[in-house]
Each structure stands twice: as structure tokens, then as C-alpha cells.
C-alpha positions as CSV (number, residue, x, y, z in Angstrom):
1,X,65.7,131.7,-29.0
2,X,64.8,128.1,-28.2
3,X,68.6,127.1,-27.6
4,X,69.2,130.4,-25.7
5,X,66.4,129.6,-23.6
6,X,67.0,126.0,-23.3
7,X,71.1,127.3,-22.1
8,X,69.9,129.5,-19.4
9,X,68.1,126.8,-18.2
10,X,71.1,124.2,-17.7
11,X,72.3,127.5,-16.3
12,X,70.0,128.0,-13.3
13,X,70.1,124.5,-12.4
14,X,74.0,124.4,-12.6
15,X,73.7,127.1,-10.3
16,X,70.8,126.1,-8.5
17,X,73.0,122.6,-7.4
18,X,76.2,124.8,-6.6
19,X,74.1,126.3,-4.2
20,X,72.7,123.3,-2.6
21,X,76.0,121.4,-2.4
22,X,77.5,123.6,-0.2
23,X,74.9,123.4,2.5
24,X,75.0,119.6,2.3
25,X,78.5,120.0,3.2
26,X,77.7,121.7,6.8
27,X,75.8,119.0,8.2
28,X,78.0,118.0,11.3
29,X,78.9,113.9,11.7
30,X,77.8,112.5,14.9
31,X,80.8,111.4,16.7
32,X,80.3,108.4,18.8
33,X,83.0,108.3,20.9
34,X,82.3,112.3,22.3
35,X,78.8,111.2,23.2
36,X,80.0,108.1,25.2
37,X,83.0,110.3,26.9
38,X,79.7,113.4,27.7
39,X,77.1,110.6,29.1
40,X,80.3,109.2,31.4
41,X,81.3,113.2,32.7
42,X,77.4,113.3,33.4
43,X,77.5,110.3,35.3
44,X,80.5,111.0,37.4
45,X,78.9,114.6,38.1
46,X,75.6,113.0,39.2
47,X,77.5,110.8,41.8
48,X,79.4,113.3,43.5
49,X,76.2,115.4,43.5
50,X,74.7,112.3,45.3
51,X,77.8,112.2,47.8
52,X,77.5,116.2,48.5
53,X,74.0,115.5,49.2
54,X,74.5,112.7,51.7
55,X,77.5,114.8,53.3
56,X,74.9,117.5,53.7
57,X,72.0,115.4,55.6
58,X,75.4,113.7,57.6
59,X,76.1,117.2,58.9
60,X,72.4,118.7,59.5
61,X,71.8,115.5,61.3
62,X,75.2,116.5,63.7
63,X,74.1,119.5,64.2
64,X,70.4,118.8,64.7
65,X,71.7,115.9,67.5
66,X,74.3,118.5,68.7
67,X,72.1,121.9,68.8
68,X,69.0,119.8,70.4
69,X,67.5,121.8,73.2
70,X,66.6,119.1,76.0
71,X,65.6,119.4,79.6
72,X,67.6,117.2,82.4
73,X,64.3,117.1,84.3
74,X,62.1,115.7,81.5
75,X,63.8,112.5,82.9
76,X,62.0,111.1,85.8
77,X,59.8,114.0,86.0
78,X,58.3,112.7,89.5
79,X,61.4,113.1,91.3
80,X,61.2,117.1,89.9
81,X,59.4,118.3,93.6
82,X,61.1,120.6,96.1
83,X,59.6,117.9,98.5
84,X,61.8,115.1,97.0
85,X,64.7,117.1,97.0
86,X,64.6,119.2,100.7
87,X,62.9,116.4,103.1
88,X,63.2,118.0,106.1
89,X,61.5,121.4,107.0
90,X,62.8,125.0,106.9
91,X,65.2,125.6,109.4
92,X,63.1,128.2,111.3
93,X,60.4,125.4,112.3
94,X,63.1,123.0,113.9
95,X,63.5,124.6,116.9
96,X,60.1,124.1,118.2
97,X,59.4,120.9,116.4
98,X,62.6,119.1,117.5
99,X,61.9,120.2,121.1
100,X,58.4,119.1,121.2
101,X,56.0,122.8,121.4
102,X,55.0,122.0,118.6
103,X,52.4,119.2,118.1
104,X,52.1,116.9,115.0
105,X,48.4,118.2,114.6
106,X,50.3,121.5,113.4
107,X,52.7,120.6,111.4
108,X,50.3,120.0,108.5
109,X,51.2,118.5,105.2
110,X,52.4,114.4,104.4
111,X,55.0,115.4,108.0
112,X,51.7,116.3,109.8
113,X,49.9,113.3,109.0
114,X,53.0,110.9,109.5
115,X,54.2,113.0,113.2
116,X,50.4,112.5,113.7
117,X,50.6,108.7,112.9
118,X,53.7,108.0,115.5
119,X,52.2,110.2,118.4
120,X,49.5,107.7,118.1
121,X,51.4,104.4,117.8
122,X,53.8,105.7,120.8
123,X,51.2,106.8,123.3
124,X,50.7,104.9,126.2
125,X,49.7,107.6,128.3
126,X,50.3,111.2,128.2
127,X,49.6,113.5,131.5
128,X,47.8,116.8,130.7
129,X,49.2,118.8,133.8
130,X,51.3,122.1,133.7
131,X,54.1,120.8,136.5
132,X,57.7,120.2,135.0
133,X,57.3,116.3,134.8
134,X,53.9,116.0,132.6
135,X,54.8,119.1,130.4
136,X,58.2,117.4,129.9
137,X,56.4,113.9,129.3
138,X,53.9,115.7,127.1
139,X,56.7,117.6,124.9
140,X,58.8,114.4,124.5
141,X,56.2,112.5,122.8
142,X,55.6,115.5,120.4
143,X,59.7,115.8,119.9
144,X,59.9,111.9,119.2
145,X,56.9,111.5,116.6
146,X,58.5,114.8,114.8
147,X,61.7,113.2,114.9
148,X,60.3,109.9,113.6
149,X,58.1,111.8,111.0
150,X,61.2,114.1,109.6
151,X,63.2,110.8,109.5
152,X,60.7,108.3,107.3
153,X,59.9,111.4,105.1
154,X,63.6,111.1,104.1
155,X,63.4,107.5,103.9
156,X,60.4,108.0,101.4
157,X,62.2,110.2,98.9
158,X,65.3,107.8,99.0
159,X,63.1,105.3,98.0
160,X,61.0,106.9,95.2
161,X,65.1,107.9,93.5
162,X,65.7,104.2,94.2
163,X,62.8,102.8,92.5
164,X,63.2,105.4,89.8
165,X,66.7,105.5,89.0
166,X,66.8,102.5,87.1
167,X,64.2,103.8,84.4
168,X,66.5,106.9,84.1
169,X,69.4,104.1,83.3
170,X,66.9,102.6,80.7
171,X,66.4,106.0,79.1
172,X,70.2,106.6,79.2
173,X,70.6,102.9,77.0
174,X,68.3,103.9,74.7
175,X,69.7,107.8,74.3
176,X,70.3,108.9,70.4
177,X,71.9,111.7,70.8
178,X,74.6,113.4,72.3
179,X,72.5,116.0,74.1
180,X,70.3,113.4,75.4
181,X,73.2,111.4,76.8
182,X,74.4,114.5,78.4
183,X,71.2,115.5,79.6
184,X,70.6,112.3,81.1
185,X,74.2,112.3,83.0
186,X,73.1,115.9,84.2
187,X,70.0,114.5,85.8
188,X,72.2,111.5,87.2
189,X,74.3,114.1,88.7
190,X,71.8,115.8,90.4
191,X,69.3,113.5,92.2
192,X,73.2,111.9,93.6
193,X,73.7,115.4,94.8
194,X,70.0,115.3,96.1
195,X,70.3,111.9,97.8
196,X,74.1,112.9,99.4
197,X,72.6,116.0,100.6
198,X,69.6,113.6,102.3
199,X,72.4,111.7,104.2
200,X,73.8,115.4,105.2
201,X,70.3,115.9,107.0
202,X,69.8,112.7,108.2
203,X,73.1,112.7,110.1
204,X,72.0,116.2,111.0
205,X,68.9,115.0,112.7
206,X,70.6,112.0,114.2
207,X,72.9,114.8,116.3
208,X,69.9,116.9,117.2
209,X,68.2,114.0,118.4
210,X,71.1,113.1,120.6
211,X,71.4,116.8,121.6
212,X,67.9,117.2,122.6
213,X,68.2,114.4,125.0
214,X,71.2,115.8,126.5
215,X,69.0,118.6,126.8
216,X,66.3,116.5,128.4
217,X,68.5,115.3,130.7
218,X,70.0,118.5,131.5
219,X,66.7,119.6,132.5
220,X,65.6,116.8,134.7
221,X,69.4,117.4,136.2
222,X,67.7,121.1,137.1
223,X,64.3,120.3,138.1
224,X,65.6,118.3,140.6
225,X,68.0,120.9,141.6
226,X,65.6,123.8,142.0
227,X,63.0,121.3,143.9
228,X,66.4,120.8,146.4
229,X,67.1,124.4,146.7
230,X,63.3,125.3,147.3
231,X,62.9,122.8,149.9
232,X,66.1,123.7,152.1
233,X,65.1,127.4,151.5
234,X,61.5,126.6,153.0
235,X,63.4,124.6,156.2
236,X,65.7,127.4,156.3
237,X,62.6,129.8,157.0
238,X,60.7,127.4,159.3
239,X,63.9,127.1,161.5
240,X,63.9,130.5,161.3
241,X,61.1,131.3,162.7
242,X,61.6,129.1,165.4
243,X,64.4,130.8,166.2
244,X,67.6,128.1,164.9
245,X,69.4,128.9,162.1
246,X,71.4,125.4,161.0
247,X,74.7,125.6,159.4
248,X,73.4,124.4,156.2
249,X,70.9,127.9,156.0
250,X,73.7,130.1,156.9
251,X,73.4,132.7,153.6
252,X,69.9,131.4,152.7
């Protein structure tokens, strides 16, 4: 029983290490060269991650300096006033301005206060009468300080674009995008428009200055005539009366 029992115990641990041995067998052998070839694929992959992700900020910063939304007239936002850009007066006010019925004292406004500022510095004298020659005198002092005023407020807006224009330029240098740039050139493009349109009005003024003193001169022309006709038509009557009738009354 002892040998028997001594046998079956060589047995089991025969067996026992048959069983083991097998499992030793599966443990895998680190390779060294497929680690080295893995950490160099990671590598490579983290790189061109890195360059996707700089060619993605590359393109949203494009499109962020392309899809900008920027306003032409946040660039010299002083120049922005419907005064800077029309300087002289709706249409419908320059007949009675530009022939003198109105006075500077009505015009109101920065024209008021400069037609205002002429009529002083021109008057010498100015007749109060209702015959032709004071109202004429009277409503030629009111045309020239209108004209005068009309004129330096266009001077005054060519100025302020002069005195700003080199800022814009400055802004333009230091532009970072291409809708700034563009904005910028728009803005350029429209106070040139602005100022060629002031030289439009200004040699419109300058021909209805000359016009209205045609006009003034026409008018003196025919206050005389009319004072020429009256007095012949009042001889014509006295001779009349007194019985004569000279040639120069024949069809009076």
C-alpha cells in the first residue's frame, strides 16, 4: 500500500508539471524591434495630426479675415454728417437766398450764423426805403453774405476731409485684413465722390452768382427804362392839356 501510494504520488506530480509546462510555453516574447517600428507610426501620426491642426486655424483665420463684417464709415466717423457731404442748401431755398429776400437772420443753422457774419463785415450802409434803388441795395447785400456764407461752408468741409484723410491713410497702413483694406478703399472712394461733388456745387454757385448779377444788371437796365417811359408819358399829358401834342407823344 505504501509503494502504491508512494506511485500515485510521482504520478500527480508528473502530471501536475505536464500541466504547468504548457502554460509556460504561451507567454509571448517581447519583440523589440515592433515596439520601436509602433512608437515611430505614433510619432508620424502625432505630427500630421499637428499639421491638420495648424491647416485648420490657417483656414478659420481666412475665413474669419474674409467673412469680417466691417463698416466703411467706422473710418473717420466725423466726416459721417449729411452736412459734410451736401454743403449747400436744398434746392428749394436757393431761389430766394441767392437773390437776396431772404436775410441771413433766417437762414438759421452754422449758414445763418456765417451769412450773418458777412452782412456785418460788408455793411457800410444799407437804405431802409421801399423805392427800386434801396430795396435793390438792400437785397444785394443779403444775396452777397448768402453767397459768401454757402461758399466758406464748402470750404469748411473740404478742409475737415483734408485734415482727416491722412488718419484714414494711417488706418489703411495698419489694416489686417482683407475686409478692412476693402473697407477702407470704400470709404476712400466715397468722401472723393463727396469732395468731386463739392467742386460740382461750387462751380454751380460761381454761375449763379454771375447770373444774378446779370440779373442785377438787367434790372437796373429796366428801372431806368420804366422811369424814361413814365416821364415822357407825364410830358406827353401836360402838353396835352395844353393843347400840343409833340411827335415824340404821338401813340402815347
Amino acid at each position: 500500500m505504501l509503494k502504491l501510494a508512494r506511485l500515485l504520488g510521482i504520478v500527480l506530480g508528473i502530471t501536475t508539471l505536464g500541466m504547468v509546462t504548457p502554460a509556460l510555453a504561451q507567454v509571448p516574447v517581447t519583440d523589440a524591434g515592433a515596439l520601436t517600428q509602433l512608437v515611430a507610426q505614433l510619432q508620424q501620426a502625432q505630427q500630421e495630426y499637428q499639421e491638420l491642426v495648424s491647416q485648420y486655424n490657417e483656414l478659420k483665420s481666412t475665413y474669419a479675415a474674409v467673412s469680417q463684417d466691417v463698416n466703411p464709415n467706422q473710418w473717420a466717423t466725423e466726416l459721417d454728417q449729411s452736412g459734410m457731404q451736401n454743403t449747400v442748401p436744398n434746392t428749394s431755398l436757393l431761389p430766394n437766398m441767392l437773390d437776396g429776400l431772404s436775410p441771413p437772420s433766417q437762414l438759421g443753422g452754422n449758414l445763418g450764423s456765417l451769412a450773418q457774419q458777412y452782412y456785418g463785415l460788408n455793411k457800410v450802409y444799407i437804405p431802409t426805403g421801399t423805392d427800386f434803388a434801396s430795396t435793390q441795395t438792400q437785397q444785394t447785400a443779403n444775396e452777397t453774405a448768402n453767397f459768401e456764407a454757402i461758399a466758406t461752408q464748402n470750404l469748411q468741409s473740404l478742409e475737415a476731409r483734408e485734415q482727416d484723410l491722412p488718419q484714414i491713410q494711417s488706418q489703411l497702413n495698419s489694416a489686417t485684413t482683407i475686409q478692412q483694406v476693402s473697407s477702407i478703399q470704400a470709404r476712400l472712394s466715397a468722401e472723393q465722390n463727396y469732395v468731386e461733388a463739392q467742386q460740382a456745387q461750387a462751380q454751380n454757385l460761381q454761375l449763379l452768382a454771375d447770373e444774378e448779377q446779370k440779373q442785377g444788371d438787367q434790372a437796373a437796365v429796366q428801372e431806368n427804362e420804366q422811369g424814361a417811359a413814365q416821364t415822357i408819358s407825364k410830358l406827353c399829358s401836360d402838353a396835352t392839356t395844353l393843347g400840343s401834342e409833340p411827335a415824340i407823344c404821338q401813340g402815347q
